[in-house]
ROTORDREN-915612 format. One record per residue: residue number from 1; residue in three letters; chain; x negated, y negated, z negated of N, C-alpha, C in turn. Coordinates in steps of 0.2 Angstrom, whole numbers. Layout:
N
MARPA; NUM; ALA; A; X; Y; Z; X; Y; Z; X; Y; Z
...
//
This chain:
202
MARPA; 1; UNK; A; -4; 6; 0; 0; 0; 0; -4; -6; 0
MARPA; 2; UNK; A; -2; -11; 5; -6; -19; 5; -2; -24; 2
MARPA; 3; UNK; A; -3; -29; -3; 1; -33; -6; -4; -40; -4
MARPA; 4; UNK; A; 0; -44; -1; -1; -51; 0; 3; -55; -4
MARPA; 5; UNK; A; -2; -58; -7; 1; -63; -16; -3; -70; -13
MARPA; 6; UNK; A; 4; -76; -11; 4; -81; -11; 5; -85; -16
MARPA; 7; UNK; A; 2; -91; -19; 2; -94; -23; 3; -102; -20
MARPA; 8; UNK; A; 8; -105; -22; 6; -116; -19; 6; -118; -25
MARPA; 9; UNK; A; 7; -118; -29; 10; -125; -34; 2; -127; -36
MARPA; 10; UNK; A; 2; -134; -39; -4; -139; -35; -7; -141; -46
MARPA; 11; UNK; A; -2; -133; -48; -2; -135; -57; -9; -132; -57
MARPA; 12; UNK; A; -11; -126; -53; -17; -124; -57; -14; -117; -63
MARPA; 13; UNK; A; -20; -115; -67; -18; -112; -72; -10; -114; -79
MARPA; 14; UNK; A; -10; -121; -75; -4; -122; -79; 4; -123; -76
MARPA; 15; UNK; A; 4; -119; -71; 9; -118; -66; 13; -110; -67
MARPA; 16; UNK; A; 21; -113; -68; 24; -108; -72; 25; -102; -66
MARPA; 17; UNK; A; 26; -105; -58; 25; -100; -55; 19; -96; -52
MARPA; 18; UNK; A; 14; -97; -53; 8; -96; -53; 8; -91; -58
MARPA; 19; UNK; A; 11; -90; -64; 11; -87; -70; 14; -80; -68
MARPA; 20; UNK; A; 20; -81; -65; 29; -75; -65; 23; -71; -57
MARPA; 21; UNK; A; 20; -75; -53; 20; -71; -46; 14; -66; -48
MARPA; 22; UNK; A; 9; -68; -54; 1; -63; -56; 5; -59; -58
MARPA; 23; UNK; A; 10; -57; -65; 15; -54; -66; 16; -47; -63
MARPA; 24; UNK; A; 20; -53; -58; 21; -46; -53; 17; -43; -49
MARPA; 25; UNK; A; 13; -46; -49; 8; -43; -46; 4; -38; -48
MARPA; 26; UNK; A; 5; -39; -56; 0; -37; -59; 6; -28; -62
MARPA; 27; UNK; A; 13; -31; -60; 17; -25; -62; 16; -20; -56
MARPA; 28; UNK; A; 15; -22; -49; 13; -19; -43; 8; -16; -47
MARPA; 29; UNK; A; 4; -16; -47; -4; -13; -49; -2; -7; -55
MARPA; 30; UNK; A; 1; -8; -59; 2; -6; -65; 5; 1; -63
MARPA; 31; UNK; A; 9; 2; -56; 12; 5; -55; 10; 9; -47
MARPA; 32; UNK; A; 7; 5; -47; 3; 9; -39; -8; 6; -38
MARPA; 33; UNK; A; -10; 11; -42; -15; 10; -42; -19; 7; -38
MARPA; 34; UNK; A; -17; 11; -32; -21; 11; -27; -17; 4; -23
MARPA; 35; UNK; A; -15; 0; -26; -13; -5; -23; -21; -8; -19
MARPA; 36; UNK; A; -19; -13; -13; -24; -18; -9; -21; -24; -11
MARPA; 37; UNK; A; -24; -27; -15; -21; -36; -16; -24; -41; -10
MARPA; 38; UNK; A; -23; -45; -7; -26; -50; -3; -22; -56; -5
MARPA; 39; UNK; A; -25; -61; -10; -23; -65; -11; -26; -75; -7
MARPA; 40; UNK; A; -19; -76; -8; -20; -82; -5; -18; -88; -9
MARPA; 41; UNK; A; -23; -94; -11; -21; -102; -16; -20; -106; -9
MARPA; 42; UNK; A; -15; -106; -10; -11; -109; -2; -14; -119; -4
MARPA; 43; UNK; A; -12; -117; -11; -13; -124; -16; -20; -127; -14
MARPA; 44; UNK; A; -24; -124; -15; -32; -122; -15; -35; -127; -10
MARPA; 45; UNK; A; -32; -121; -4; -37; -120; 3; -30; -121; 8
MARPA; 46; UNK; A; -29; -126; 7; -23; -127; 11; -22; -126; 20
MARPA; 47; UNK; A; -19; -123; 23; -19; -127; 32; -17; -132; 34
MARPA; 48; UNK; A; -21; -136; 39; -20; -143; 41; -11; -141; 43
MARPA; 49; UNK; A; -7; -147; 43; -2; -147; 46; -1; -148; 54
MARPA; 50; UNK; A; 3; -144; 58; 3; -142; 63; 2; -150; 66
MARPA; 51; UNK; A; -3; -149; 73; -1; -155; 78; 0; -156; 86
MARPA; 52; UNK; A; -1; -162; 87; -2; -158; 96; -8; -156; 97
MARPA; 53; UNK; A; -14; -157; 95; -19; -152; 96; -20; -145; 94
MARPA; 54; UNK; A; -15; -144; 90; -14; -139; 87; -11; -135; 92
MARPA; 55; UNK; A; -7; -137; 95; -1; -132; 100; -4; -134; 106
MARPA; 56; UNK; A; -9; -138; 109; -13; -137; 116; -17; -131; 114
MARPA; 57; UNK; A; -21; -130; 111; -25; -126; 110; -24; -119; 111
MARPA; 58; UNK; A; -16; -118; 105; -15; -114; 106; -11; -110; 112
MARPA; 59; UNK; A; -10; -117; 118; -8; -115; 123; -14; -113; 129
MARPA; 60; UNK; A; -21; -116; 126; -24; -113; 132; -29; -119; 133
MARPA; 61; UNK; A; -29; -126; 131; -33; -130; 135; -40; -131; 128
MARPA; 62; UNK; A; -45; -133; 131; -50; -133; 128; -52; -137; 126
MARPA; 63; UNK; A; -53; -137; 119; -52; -145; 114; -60; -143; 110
MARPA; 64; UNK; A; -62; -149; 111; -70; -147; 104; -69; -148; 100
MARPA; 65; UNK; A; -63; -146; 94; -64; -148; 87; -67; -144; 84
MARPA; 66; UNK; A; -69; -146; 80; -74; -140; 76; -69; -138; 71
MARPA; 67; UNK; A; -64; -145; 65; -61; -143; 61; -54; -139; 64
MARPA; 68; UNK; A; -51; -140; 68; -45; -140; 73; -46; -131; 73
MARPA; 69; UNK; A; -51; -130; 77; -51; -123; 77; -52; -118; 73
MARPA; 70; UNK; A; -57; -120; 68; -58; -117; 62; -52; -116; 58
MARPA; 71; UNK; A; -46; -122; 58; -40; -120; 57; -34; -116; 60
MARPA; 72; UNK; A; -36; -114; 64; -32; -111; 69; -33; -104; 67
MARPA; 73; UNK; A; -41; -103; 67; -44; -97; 63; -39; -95; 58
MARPA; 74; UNK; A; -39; -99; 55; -36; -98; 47; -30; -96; 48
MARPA; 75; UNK; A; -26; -101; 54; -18; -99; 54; -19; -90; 56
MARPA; 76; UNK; A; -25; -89; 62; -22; -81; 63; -24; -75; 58
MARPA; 77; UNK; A; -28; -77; 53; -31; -73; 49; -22; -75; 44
MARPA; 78; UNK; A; -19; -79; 43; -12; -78; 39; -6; -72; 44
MARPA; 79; UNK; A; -8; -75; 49; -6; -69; 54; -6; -62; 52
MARPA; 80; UNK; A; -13; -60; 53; -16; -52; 52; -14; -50; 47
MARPA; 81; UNK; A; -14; -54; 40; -14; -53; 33; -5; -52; 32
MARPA; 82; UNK; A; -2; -54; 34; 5; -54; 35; 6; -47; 38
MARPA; 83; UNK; A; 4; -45; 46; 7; -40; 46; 3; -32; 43
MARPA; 84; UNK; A; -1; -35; 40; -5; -29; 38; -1; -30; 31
MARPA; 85; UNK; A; 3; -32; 29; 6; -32; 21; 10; -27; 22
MARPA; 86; UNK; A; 13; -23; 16; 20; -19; 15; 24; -23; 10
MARPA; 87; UNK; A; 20; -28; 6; 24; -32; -1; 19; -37; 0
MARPA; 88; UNK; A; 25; -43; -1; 23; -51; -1; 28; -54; -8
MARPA; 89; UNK; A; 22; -56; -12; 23; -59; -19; 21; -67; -17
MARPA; 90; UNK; A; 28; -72; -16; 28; -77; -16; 30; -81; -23
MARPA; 91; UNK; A; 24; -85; -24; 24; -90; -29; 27; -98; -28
MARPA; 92; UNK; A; 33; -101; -28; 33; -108; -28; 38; -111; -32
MARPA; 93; UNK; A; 33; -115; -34; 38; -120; -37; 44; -127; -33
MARPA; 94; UNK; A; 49; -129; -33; 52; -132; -33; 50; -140; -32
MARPA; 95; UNK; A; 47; -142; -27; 45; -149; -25; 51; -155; -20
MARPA; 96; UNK; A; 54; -159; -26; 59; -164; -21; 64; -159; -17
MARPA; 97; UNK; A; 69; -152; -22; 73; -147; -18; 72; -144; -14
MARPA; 98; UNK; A; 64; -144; -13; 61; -138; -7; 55; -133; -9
MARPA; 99; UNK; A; 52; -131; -5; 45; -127; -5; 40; -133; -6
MARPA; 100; UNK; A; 33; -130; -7; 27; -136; -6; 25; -135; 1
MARPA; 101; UNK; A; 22; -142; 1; 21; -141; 9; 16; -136; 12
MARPA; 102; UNK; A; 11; -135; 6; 7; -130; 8; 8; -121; 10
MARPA; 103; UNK; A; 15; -120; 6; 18; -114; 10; 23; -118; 15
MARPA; 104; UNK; A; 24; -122; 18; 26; -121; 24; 21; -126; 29
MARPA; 105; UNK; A; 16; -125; 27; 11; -126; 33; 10; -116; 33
MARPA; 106; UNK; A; 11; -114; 29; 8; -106; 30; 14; -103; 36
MARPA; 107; UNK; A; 20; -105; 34; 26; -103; 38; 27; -105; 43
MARPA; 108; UNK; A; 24; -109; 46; 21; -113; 52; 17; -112; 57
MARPA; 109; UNK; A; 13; -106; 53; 7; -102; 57; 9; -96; 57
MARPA; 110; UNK; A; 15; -93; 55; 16; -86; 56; 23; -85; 59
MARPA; 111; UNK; A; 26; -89; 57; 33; -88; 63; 31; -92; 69
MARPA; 112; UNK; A; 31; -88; 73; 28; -88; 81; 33; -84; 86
MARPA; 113; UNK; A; 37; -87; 89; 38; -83; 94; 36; -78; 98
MARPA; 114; UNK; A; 38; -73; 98; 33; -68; 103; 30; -64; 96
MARPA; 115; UNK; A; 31; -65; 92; 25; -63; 87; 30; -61; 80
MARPA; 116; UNK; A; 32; -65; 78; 35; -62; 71; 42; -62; 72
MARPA; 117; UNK; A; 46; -66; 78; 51; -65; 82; 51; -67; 88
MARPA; 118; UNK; A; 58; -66; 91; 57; -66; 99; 65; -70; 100
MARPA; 119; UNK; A; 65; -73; 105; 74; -73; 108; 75; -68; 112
MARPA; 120; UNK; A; 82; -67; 110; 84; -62; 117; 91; -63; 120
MARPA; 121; UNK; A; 94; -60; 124; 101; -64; 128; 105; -64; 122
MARPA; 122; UNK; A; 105; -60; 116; 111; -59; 111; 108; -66; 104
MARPA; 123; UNK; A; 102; -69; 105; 100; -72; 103; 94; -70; 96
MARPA; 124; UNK; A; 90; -73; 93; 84; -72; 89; 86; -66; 87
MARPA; 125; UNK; A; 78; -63; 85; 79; -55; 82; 71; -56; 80
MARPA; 126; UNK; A; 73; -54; 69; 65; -54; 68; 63; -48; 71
MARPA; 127; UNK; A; 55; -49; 71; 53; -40; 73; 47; -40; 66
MARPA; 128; UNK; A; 47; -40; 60; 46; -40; 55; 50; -35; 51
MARPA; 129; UNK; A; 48; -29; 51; 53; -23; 49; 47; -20; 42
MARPA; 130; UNK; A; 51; -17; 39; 50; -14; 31; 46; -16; 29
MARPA; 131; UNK; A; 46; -25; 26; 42; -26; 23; 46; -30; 17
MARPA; 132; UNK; A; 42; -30; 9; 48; -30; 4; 44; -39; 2
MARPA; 133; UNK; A; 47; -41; 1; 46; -49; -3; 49; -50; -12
MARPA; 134; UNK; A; 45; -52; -13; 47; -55; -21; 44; -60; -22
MARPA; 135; UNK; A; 51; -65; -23; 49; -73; -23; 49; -76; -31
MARPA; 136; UNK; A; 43; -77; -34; 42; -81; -40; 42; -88; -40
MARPA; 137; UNK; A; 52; -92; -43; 52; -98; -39; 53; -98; -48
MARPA; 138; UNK; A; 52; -106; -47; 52; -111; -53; 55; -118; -52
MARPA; 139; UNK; A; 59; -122; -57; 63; -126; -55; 61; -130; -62
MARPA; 140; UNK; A; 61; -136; -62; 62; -140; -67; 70; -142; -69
MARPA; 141; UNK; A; 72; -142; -64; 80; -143; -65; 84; -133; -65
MARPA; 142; UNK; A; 92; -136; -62; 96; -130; -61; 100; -130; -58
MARPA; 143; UNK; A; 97; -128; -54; 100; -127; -43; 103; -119; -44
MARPA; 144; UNK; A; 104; -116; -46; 105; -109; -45; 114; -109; -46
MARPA; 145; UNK; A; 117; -104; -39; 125; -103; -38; 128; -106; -45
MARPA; 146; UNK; A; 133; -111; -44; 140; -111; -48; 136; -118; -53
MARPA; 147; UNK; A; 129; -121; -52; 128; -127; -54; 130; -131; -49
MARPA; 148; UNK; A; 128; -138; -53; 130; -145; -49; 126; -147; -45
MARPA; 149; UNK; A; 120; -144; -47; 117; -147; -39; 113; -140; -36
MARPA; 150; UNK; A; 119; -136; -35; 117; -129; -30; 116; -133; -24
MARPA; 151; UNK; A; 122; -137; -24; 121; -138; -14; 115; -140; -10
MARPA; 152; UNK; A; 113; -145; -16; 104; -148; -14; 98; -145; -15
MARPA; 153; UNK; A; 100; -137; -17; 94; -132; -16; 91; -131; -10
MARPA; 154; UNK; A; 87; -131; -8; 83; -130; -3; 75; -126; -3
MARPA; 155; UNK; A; 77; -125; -9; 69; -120; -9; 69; -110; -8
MARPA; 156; UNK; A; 73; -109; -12; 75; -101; -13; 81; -101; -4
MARPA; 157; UNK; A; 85; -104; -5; 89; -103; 2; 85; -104; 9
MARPA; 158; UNK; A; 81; -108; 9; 75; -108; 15; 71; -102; 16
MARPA; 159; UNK; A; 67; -100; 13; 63; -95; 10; 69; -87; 11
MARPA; 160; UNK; A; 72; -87; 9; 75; -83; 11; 79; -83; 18
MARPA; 161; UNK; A; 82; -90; 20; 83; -89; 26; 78; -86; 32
MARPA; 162; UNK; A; 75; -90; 29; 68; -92; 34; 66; -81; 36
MARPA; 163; UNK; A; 63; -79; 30; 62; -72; 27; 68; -69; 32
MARPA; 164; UNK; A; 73; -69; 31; 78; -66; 36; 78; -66; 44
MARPA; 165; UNK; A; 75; -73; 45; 73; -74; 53; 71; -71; 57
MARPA; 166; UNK; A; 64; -69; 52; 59; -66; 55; 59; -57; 53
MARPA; 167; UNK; A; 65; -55; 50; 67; -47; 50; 65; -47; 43
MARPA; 168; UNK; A; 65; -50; 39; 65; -46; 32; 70; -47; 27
MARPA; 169; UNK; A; 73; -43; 26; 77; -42; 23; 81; -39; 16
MARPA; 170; UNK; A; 74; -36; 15; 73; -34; 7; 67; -40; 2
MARPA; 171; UNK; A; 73; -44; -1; 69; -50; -5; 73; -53; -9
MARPA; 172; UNK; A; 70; -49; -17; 69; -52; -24; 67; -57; -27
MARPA; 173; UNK; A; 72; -62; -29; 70; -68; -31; 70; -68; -39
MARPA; 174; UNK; A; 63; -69; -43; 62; -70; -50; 61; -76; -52
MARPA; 175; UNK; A; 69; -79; -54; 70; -86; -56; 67; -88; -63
MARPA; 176; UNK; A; 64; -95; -64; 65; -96; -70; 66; -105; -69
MARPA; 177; UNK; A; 73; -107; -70; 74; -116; -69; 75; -117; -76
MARPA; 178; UNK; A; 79; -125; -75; 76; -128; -82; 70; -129; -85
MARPA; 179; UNK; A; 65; -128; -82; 57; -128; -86; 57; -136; -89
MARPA; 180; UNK; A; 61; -141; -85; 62; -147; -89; 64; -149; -92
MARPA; 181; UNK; A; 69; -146; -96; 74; -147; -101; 71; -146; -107
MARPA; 182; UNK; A; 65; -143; -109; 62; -145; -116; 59; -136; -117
MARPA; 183; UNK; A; 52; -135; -123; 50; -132; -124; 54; -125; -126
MARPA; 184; UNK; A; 58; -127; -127; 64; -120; -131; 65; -119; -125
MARPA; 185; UNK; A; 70; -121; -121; 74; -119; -116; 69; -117; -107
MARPA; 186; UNK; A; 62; -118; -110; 55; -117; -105; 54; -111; -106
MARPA; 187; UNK; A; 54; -108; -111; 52; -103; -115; 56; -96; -115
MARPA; 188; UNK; A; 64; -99; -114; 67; -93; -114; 69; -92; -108
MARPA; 189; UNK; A; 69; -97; -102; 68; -94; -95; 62; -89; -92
MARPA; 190; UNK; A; 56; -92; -96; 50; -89; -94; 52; -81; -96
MARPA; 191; UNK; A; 52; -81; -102; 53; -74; -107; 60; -71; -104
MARPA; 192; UNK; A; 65; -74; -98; 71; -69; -95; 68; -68; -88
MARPA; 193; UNK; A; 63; -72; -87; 59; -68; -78; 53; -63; -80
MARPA; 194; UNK; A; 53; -66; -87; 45; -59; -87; 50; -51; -87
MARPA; 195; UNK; A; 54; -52; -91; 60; -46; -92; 61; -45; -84
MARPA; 196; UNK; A; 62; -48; -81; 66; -46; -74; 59; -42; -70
MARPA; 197; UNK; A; 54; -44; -72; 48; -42; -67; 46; -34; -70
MARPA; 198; UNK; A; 47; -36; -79; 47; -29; -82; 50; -22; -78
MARPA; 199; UNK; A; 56; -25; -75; 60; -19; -76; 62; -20; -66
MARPA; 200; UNK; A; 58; -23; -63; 57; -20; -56; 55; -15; -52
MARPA; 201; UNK; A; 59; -12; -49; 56; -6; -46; 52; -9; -39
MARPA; 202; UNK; A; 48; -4; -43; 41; -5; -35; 41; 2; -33
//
């Protein structure tokens, strides 16, 4: 088994998703010894964001960038790394009701047409087949179904749309929101997603 563990949040060792995605990661292990981790600080070592030289390049015309290409590098080593995974442990936290940019510069370099899906006359089909996802999201507020600001969620429901696009369709989301409501109430979200990672079947 090969597990690709993504990490964005810009907290460092004091980031609560960063915390819940080692976790899991590390319940993977616990459970499948012979696990392959390939891990990614998306935070860290971030990819430029897409440009026009980014998409001439990748169409074929010949550009001297040194930085330019060496990131393109990178986008396709996120490629390889993607479909060589069987399990993708996503860590993000909750920035302004979405993802950080840094995972979706990643999401940029791997949903590709031709590649991670295709159109066809019945319309998009992912080709990204049995592969399992488990997403370590963090909220400072409380976006999750039947709150009041569900509708301006934008992080968990992308991510998952997005994951479905591209054909994958087996994906656990280990929540813990409210991290800004105060120490007590930080604590007992953390301590109800550590419980949920406990009791994950891998």
């Amino acid at each position: 088994m090969k597990l690709l563990h993504l990490d964005s949040s810009i907290l460092g060792a004091d980031s609560a998703s960063r915390n819940l995605s080692a976790k899991i990661v590390s319940h993977f292990e616990s459970k499948h010894p012979d696990v392959t981790v390939i891990a990614r600080d998306l935070a860290a070592d971030p990819a430029l964001h897409l440009s026009a030289t980014h998409l001439a390049i990748m169409h074929g015309v010949e550009i001297n960038d040194a930085i330019i290409n060496a990131d393109i590098a990178k986008g396709n080593a996120y490629l390889e790394e993607l479909f060589d995974a069987d399990v993708l442990v996503i860590g993000t936290p909750m920035y302004n009701l979405s993802i950080p940019t840094s995972l979706k510069a990643w999401i940029d370099r791997i949903a590709i047409a031709g590649k991670t899906f295709q159109y066809t006359a019945t319309g998009p089909e992912g080709l990204l087949k049995n592969k399992k996802v488990i997403i370590a999201s963090t909220r400072g507020g409380v976006y999750s179904a039947g709150s009041p600001a569900a509708a301006v969620e934008h992080q968990e429901s992308y991510l998952v749309g997005l994951l479905g696009f591209l054909g994958v369709t087996d994906v656990t989301i280990v929540r813990a929101e409210g991290l800004a409501f105060g120490p007590e109430v930080k604590a007992a979200a953390l301590k109800q997603a550590a419980v949920q990672i406990a009791a994950l079947e891998v």
